[in-house]
C-alpha positions in Angstrom: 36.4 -102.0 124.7 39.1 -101.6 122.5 40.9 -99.1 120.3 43.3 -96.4 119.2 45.1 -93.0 120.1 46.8 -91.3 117.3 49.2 -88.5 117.7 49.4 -86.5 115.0 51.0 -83.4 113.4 49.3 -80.4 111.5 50.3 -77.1 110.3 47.7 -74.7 112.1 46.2 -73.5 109.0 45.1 -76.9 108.0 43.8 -78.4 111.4 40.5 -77.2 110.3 40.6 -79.2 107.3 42.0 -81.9 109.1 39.2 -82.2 111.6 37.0 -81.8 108.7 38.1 -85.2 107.7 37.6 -87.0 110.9 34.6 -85.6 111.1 33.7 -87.2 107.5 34.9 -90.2 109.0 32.5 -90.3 112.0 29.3 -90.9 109.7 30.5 -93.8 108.0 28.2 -96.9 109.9 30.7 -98.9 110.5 30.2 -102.6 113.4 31.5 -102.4 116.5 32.1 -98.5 116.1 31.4 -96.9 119.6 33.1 -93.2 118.7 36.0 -91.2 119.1 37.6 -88.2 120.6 39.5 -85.5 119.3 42.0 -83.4 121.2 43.5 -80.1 120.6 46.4 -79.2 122.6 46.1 -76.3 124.4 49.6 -75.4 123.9 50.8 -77.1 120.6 48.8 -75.5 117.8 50.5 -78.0 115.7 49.0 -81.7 117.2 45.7 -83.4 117.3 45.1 -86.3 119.3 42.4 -89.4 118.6 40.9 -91.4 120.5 39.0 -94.2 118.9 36.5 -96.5 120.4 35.5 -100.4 119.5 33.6 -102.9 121.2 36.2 -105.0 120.6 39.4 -106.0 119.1 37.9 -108.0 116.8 35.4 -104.8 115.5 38.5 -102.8 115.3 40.7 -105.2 113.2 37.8 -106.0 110.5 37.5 -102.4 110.3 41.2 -101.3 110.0 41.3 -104.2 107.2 38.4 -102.5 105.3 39.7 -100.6 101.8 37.0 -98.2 102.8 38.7 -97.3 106.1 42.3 -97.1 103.8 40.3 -94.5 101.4 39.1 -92.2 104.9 42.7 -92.2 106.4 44.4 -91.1 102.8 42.2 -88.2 102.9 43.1 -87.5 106.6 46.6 -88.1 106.5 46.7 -85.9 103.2 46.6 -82.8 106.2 49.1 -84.1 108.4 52.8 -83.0 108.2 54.0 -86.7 108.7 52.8 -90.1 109.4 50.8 -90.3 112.8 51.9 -92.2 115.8 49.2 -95.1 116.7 49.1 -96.8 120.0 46.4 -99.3 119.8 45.1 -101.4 123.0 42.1 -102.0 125.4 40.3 -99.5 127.0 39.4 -99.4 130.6 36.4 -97.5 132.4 37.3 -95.4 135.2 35.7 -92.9 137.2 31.9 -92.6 137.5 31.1 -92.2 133.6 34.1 -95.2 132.8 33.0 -97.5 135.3 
């Protein structure tokens, strides 16, 4: 498995919104997709967190390439106070539901 965790910054009256896009995002069919996660920081009302999921590097490249892909992140980044952090890399299964 292979993907993303994006750090990200939001005034607390758009994080709504902003989750709003992601969510738009998570309908789209695109191959190799397995899902993502989306954190809200107990104690920083002004972060998100997200965790994306691939089968594969490959999966997550072609889709990252895609003008399609481009178009969702504009309209997510549009609610963001800056450009996200991105740390991309493979995932690894621990713990009973990981394993």
């Amino acid at each position: 498995m292979y993907g993303t965790i994006m750090r990200g910054s939001v005034r607390p009256e758009d994080r709504a919104a902003l989750v709003a896009a992601i969510e738009a995002g998570e309908s789209v069919a695109v191959p190799g997709f397995l899902g993502s996660r989306l954190l809200i920081p107990d104690e920083r009302a002004d972060e998100v967190w997200l965790a994306v999921f691939f089968t594969d590097k490959a999966a997550y490249e072609r889709n990252a390439a895609d003008p399609g892909q481009h178009a969702r992140y504009v309209a997510m980044r549009g609610w963001m106070t800056g450009d996200p952090e991105w740390v991309d890399g493979g995932w690894v299964g621990l713990g009973p539901e990981g394993g």
